[in-house]
GUMAR-869354 format. One record per atom (N, C-alpha, C): x, y, z; residue in three letters; residue number from 1. Coordinates in steps of 0.1 Angstrom, whole numbers, plus 5000, padded with zeros to 4 digits. Layout:
BEGIN
+------+------+------+--------+--------+
!    x !    y !    z ! markol ! drenro !
+------+------+------+--------+--------+
!    X !    Y !    Z !    ALA !    NUM !
...
+------+------+------+--------+--------+
END
This chain:
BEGIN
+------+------+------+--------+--------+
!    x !    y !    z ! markol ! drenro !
+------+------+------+--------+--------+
! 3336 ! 2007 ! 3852 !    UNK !      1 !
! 3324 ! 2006 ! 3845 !    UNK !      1 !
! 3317 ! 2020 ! 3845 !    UNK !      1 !
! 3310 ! 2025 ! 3833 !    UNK !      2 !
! 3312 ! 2039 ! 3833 !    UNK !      2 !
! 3295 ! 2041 ! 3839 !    UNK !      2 !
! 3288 ! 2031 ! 3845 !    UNK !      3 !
! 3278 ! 2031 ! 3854 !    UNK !      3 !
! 3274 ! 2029 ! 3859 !    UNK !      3 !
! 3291 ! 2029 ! 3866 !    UNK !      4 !
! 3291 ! 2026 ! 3881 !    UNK !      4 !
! 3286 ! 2010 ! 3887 !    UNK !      4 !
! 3285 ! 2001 ! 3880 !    UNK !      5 !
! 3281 ! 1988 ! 3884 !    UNK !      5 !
! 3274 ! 1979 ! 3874 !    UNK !      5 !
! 3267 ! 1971 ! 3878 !    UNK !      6 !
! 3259 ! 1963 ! 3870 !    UNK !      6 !
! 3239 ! 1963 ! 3866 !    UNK !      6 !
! 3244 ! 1975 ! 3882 !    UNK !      7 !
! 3227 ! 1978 ! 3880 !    UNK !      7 !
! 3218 ! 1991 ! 3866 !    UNK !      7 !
! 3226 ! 1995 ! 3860 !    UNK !      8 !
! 3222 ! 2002 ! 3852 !    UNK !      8 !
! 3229 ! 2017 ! 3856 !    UNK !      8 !
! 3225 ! 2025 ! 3842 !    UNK !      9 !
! 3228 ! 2041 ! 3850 !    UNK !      9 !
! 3216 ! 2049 ! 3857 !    UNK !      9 !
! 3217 ! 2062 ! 3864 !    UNK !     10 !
! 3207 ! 2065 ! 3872 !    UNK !     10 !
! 3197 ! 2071 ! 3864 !    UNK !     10 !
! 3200 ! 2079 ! 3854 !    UNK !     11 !
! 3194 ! 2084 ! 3841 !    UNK !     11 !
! 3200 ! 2076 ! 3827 !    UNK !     11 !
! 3183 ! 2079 ! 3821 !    UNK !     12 !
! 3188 ! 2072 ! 3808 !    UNK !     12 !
! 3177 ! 2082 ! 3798 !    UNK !     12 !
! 3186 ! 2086 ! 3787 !    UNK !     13 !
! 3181 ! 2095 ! 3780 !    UNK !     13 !
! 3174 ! 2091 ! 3763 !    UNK !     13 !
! 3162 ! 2093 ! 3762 !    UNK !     14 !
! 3159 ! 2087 ! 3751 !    UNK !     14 !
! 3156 ! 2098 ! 3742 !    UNK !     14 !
! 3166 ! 2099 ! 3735 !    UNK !     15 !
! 3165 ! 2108 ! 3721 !    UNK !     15 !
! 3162 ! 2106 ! 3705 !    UNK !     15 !
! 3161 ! 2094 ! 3704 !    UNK !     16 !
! 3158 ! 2094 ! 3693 !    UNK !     16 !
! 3145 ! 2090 ! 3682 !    UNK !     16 !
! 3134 ! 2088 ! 3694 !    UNK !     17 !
! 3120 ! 2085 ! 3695 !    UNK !     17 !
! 3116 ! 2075 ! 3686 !    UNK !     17 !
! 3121 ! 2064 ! 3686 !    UNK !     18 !
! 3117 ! 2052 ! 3679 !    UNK !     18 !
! 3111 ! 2043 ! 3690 !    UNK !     18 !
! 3105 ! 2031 ! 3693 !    UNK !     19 !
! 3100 ! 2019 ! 3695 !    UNK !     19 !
! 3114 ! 2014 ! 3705 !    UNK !     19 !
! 3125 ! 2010 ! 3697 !    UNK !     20 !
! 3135 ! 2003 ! 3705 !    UNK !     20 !
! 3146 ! 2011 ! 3713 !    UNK !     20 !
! 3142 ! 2026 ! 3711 !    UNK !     21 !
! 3151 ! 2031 ! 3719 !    UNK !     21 !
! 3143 ! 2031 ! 3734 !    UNK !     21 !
! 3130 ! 2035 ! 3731 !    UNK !     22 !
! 3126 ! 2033 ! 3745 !    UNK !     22 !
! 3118 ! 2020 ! 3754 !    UNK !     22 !
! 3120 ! 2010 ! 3745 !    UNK !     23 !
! 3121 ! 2000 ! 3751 !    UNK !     23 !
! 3136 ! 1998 ! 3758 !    UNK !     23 !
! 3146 ! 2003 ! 3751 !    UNK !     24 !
! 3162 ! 2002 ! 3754 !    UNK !     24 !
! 3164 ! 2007 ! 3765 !    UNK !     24 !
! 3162 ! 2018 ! 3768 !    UNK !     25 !
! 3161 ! 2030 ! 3780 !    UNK !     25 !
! 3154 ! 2027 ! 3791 !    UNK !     25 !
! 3143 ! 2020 ! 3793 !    UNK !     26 !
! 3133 ! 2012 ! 3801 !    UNK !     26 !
! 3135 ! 1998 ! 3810 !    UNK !     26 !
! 3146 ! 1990 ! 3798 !    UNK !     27 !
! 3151 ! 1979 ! 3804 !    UNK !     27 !
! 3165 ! 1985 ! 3814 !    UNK !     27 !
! 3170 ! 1991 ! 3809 !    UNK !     28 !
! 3186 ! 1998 ! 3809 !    UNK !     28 !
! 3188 ! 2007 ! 3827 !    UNK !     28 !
! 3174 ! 2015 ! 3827 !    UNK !     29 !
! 3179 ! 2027 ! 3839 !    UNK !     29 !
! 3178 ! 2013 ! 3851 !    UNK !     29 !
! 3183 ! 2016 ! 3864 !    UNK !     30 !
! 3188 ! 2013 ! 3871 !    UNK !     30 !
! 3175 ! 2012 ! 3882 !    UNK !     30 !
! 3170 ! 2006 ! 3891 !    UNK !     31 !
! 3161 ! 2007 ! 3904 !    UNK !     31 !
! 3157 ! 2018 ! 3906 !    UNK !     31 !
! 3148 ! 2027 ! 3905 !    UNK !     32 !
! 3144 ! 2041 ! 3915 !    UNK !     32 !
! 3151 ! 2055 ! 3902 !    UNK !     32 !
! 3155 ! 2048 ! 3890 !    UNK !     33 !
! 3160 ! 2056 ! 3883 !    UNK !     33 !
! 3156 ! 2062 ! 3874 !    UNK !     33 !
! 3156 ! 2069 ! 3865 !    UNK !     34 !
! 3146 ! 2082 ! 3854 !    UNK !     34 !
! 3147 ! 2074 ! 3843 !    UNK !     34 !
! 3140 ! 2078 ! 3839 !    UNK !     35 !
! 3142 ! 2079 ! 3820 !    UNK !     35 !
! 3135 ! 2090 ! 3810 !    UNK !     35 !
! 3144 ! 2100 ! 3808 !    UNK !     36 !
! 3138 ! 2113 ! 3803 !    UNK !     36 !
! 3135 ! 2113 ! 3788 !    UNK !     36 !
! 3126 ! 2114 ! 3783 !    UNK !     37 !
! 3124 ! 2115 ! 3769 !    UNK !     37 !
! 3128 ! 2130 ! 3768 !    UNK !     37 !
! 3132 ! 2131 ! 3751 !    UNK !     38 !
! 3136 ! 2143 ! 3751 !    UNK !     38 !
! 3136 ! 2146 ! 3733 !    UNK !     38 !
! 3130 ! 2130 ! 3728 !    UNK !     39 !
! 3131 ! 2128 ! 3714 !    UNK !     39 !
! 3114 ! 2134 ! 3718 !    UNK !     39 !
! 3108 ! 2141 ! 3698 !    UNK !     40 !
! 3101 ! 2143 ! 3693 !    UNK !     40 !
! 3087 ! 2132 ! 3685 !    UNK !     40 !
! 3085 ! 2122 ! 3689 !    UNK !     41 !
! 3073 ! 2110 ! 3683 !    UNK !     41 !
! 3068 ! 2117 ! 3673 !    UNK !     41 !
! 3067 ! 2109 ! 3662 !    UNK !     42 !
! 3057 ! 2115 ! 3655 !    UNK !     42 !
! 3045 ! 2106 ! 3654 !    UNK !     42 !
! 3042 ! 2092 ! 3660 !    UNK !     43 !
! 3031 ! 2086 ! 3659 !    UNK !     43 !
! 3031 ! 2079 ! 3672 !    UNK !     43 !
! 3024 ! 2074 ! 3682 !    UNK !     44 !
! 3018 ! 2068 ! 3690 !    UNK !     44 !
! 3028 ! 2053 ! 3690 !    UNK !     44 !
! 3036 ! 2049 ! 3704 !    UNK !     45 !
! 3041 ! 2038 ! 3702 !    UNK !     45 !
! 3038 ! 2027 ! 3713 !    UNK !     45 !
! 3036 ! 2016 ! 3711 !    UNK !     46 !
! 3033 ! 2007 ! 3721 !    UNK !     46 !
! 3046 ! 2006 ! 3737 !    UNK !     46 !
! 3040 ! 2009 ! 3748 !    UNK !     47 !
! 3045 ! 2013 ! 3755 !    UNK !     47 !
! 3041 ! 2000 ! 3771 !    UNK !     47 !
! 3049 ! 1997 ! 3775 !    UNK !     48 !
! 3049 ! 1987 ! 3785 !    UNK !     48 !
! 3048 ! 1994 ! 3799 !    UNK !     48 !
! 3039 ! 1999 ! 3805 !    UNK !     49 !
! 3046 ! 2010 ! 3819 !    UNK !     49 !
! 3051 ! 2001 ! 3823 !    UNK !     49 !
! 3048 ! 1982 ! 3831 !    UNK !     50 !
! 3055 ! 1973 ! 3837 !    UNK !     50 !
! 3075 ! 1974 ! 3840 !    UNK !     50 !
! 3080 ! 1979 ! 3827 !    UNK !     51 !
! 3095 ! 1980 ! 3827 !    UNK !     51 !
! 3097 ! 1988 ! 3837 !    UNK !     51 !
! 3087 ! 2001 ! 3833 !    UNK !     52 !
! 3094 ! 2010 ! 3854 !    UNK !     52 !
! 3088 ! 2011 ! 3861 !    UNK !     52 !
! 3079 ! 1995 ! 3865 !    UNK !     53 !
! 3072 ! 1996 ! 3878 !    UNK !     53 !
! 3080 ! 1989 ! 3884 !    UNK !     53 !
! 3086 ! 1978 ! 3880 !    UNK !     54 !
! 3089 ! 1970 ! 3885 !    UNK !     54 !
! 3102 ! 1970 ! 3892 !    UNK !     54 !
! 3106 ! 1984 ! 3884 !    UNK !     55 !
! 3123 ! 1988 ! 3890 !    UNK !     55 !
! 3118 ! 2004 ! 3898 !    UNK !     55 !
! 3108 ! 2005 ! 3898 !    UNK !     56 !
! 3101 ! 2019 ! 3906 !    UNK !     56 !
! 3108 ! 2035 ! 3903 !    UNK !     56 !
! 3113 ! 2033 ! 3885 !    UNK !     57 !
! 3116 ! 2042 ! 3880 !    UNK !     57 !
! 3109 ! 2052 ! 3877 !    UNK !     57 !
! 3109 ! 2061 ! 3867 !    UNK !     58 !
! 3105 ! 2073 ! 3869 !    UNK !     58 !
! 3102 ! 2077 ! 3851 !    UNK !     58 !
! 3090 ! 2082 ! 3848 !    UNK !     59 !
! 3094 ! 2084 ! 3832 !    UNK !     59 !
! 3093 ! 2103 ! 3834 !    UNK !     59 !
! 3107 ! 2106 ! 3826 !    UNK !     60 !
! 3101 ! 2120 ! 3825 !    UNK !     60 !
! 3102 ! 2127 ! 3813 !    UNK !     60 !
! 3094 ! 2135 ! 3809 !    UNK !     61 !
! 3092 ! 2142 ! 3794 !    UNK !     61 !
! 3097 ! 2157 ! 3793 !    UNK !     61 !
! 3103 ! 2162 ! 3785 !    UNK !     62 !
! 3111 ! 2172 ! 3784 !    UNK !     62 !
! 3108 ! 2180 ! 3774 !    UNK !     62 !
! 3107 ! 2189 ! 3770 !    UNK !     63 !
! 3109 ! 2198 ! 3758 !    UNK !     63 !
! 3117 ! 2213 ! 3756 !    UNK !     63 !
! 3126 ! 2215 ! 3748 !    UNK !     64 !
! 3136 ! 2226 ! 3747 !    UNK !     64 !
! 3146 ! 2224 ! 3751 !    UNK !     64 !
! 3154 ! 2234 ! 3749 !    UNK !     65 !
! 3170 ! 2238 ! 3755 !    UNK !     65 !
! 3171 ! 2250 ! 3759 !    UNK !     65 !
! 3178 ! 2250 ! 3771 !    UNK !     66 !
! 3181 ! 2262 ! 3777 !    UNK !     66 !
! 3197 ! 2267 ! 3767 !    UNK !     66 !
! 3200 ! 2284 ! 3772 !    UNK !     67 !
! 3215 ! 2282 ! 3764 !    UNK !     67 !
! 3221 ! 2275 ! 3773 !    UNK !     67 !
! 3221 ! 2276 ! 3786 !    UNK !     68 !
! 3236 ! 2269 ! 3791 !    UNK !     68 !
! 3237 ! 2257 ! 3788 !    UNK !     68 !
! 3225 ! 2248 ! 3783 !    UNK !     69 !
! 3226 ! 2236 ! 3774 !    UNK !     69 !
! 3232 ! 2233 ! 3763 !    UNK !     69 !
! 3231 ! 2243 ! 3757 !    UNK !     70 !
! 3239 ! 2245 ! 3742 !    UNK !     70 !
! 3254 ! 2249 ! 3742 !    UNK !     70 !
! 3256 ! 2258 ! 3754 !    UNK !     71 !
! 3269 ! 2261 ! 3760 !    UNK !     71 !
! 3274 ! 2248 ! 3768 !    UNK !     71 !
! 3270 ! 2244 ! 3771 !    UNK !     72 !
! 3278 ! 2234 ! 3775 !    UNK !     72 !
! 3280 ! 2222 ! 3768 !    UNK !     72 !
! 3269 ! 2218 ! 3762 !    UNK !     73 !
! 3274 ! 2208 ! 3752 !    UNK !     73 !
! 3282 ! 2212 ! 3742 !    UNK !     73 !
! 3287 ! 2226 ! 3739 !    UNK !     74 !
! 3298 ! 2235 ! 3729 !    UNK !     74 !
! 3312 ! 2233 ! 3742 !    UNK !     74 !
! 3311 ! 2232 ! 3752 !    UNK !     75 !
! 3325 ! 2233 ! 3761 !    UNK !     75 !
! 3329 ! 2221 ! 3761 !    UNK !     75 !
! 3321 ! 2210 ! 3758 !    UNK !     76 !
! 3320 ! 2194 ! 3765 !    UNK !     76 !
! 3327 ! 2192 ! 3748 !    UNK !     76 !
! 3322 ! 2195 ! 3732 !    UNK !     77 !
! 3330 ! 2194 ! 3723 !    UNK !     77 !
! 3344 ! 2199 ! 3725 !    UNK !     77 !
! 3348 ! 2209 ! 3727 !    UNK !     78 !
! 3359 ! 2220 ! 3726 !    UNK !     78 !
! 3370 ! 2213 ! 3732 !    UNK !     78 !
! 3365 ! 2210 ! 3747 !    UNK !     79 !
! 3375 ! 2202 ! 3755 !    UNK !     79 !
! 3376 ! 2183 ! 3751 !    UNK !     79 !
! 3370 ! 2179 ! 3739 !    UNK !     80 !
! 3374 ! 2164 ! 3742 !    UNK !     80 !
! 3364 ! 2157 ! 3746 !    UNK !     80 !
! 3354 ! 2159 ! 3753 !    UNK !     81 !
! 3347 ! 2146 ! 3762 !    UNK !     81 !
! 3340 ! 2140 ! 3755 !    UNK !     81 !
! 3335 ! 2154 ! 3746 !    UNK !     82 !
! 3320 ! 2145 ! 3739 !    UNK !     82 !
! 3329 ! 2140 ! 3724 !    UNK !     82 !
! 3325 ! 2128 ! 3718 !    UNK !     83 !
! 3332 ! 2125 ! 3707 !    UNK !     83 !
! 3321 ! 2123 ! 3700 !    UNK !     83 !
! 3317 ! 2131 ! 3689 !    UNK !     84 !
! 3305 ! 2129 ! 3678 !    UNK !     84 !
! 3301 ! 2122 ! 3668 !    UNK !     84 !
! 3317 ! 2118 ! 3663 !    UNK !     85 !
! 3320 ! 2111 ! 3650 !    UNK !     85 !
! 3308 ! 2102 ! 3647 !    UNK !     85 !
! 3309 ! 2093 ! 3653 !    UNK !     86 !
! 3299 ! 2081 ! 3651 !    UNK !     86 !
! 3286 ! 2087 ! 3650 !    UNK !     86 !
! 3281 ! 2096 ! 3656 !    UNK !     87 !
! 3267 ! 2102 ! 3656 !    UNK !     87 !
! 3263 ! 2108 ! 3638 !    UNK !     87 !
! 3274 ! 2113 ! 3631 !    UNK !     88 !
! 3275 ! 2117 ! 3619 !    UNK !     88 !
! 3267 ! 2108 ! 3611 !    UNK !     88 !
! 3262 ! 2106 ! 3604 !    UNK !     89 !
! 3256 ! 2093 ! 3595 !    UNK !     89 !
! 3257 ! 2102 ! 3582 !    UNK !     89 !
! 3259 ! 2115 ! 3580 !    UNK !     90 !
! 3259 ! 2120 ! 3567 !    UNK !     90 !
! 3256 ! 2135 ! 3566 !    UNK !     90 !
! 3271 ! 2139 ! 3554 !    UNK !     91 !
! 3271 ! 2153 ! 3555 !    UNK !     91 !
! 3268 ! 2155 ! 3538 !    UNK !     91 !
! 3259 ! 2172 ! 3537 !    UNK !     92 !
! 3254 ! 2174 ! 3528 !    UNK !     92 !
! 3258 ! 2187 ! 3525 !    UNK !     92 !
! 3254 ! 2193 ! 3513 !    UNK !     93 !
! 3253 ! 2205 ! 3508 !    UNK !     93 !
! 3241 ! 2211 ! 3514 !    UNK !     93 !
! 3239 ! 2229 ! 3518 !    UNK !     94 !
! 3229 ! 2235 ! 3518 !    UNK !     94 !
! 3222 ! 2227 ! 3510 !    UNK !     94 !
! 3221 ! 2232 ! 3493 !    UNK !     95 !
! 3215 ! 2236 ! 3481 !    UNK !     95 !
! 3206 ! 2217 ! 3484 !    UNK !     95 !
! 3211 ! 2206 ! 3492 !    UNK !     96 !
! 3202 ! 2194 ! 3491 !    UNK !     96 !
! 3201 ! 2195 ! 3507 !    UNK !     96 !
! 3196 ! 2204 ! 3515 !    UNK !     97 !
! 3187 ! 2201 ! 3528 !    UNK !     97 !
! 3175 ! 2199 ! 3525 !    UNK !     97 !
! 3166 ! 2198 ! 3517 !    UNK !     98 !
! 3154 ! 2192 ! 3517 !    UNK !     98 !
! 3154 ! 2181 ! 3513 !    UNK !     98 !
! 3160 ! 2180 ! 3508 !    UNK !     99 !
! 3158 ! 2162 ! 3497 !    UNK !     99 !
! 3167 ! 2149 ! 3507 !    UNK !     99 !
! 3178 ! 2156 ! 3506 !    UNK !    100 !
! 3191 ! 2148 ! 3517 !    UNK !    100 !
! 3191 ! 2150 ! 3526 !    UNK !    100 !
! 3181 ! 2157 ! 3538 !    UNK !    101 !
! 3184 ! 2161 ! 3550 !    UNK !    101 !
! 3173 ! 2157 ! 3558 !    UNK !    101 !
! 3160 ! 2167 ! 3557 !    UNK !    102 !
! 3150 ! 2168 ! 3562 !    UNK !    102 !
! 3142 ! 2151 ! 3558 !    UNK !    102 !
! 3145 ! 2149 ! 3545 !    UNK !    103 !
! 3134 ! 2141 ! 3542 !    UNK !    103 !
! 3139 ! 2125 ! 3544 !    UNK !    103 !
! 3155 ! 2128 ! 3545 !    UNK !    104 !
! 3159 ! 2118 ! 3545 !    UNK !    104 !
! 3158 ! 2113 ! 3564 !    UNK !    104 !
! 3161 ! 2122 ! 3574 !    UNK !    105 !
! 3159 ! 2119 ! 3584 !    UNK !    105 !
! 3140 ! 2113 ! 3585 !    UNK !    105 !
! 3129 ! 2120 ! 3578 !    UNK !    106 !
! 3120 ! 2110 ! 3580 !    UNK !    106 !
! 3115 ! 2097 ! 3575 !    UNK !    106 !
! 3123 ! 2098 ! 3562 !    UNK !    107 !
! 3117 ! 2088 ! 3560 !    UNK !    107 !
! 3126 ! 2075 ! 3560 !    UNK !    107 !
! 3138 ! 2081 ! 3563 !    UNK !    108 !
! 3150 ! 2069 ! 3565 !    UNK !    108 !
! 3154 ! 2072 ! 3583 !    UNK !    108 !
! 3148 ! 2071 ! 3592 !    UNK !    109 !
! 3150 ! 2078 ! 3604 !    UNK !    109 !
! 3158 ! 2064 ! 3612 !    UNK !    109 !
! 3153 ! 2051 ! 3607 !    UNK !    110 !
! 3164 ! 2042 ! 3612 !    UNK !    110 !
! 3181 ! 2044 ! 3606 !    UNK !    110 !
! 3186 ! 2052 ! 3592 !    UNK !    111 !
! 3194 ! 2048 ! 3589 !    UNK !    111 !
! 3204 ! 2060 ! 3597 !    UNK !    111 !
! 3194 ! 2071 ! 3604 !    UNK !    112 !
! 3206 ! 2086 ! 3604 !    UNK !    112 !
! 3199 ! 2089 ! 3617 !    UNK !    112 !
! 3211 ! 2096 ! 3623 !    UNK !    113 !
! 3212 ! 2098 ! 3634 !    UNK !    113 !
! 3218 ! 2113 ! 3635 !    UNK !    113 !
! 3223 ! 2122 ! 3628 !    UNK !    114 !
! 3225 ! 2138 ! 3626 !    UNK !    114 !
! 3231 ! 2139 ! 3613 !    UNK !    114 !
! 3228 ! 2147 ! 3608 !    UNK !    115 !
! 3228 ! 2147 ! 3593 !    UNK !    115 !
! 3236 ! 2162 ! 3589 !    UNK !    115 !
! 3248 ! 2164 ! 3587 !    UNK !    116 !
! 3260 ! 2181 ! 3592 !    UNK !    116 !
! 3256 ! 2183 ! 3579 !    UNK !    116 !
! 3253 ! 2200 ! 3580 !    UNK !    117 !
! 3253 ! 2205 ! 3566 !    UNK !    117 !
! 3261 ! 2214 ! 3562 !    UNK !    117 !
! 3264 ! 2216 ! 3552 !    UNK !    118 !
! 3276 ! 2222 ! 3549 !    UNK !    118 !
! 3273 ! 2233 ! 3544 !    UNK !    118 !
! 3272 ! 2247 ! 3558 !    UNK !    119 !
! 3264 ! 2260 ! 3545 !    UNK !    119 !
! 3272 ! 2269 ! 3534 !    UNK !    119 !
! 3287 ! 2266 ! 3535 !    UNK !    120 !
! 3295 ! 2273 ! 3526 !    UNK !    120 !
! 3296 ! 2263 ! 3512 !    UNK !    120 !
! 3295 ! 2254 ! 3512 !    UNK !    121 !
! 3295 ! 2246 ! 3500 !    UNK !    121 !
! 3285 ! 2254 ! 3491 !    UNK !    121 !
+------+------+------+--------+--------+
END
C-alpha cells in the first residue's frame, strides 16, 4: 500500500484549490499528520477545522518554489517516477494562450488540471 497502511499518508498535498480537494486532503492525512496547501484560492471556501482536530493534524500553507524544487521534480521526470500523462487535460498553441489556456483554466478550472503549450507551433 503506497501509504503505508490503512491510516492515511503522513502528508497530504493540496494543489489544486477547490472546495473538494481540501475537503479530500482533510479527510485523507493520517492521525498527527499535515496537510500543506500549496494551491492559489481565488475566493474564500467553507472550511471545517473539526476534520484536523479530531485526527490532531496539522494545516500548513506554503508559497513558492525553491530551484531544487524544480530540479528535482525535472530529475523525478527524467528518471521515470513521476508519470504526468493524466495530469495533461490539454495542449495548445502559443498564438491561443489567452483564450485556451489562461482563461480556460479559470473559468473551466474543474475540467483542467495543466494545460502544455506548444511555443514552437
Amino acid at each position: 500500500d503506497l501509504c503505508g497502511g490503512e491510516d492515511g499518508p503522513d502528508i497530504v498535498f493540496d494543489c489544486a484549490g477547490v472546495p473538494a480537494s481540501l475537503d479530500t486532503a482533510c479527510r485523507a492525512v493520517r492521525a498527527r499528520g499535515t496537510v500543506v496547501n500549496v494551491a492559489i484560492w481565488e475566493k474564500a471556501v467553507p472550511f471545517n477545522p473539526n476534520m484536523l482536530v479530531f485526527r490532531e493534524a496539522k494545516y500548513l500553507a506554503v508559497l513558492g518554489y525553491q530551484r531544487r524544487d524544480f530540479e528535482a521534480v525535472i530529475e523525478a521526470l527524467s528518471a521515470g517516477k513521476l508519470k504526468p500523462e493524466r495530469m495533461i487535460t490539454r495542449k495548445i498553441k502559443m498564438e491561443d494562450l489567452v483564450e485556451e489556456g489562461v482563461w480556460a483554466l479559470v473559468k473551466e478550472k474543474d475540467k483542467h488540471v495543466k494545460i502544455l503549450v506548444d511555443v514552437k507551433a
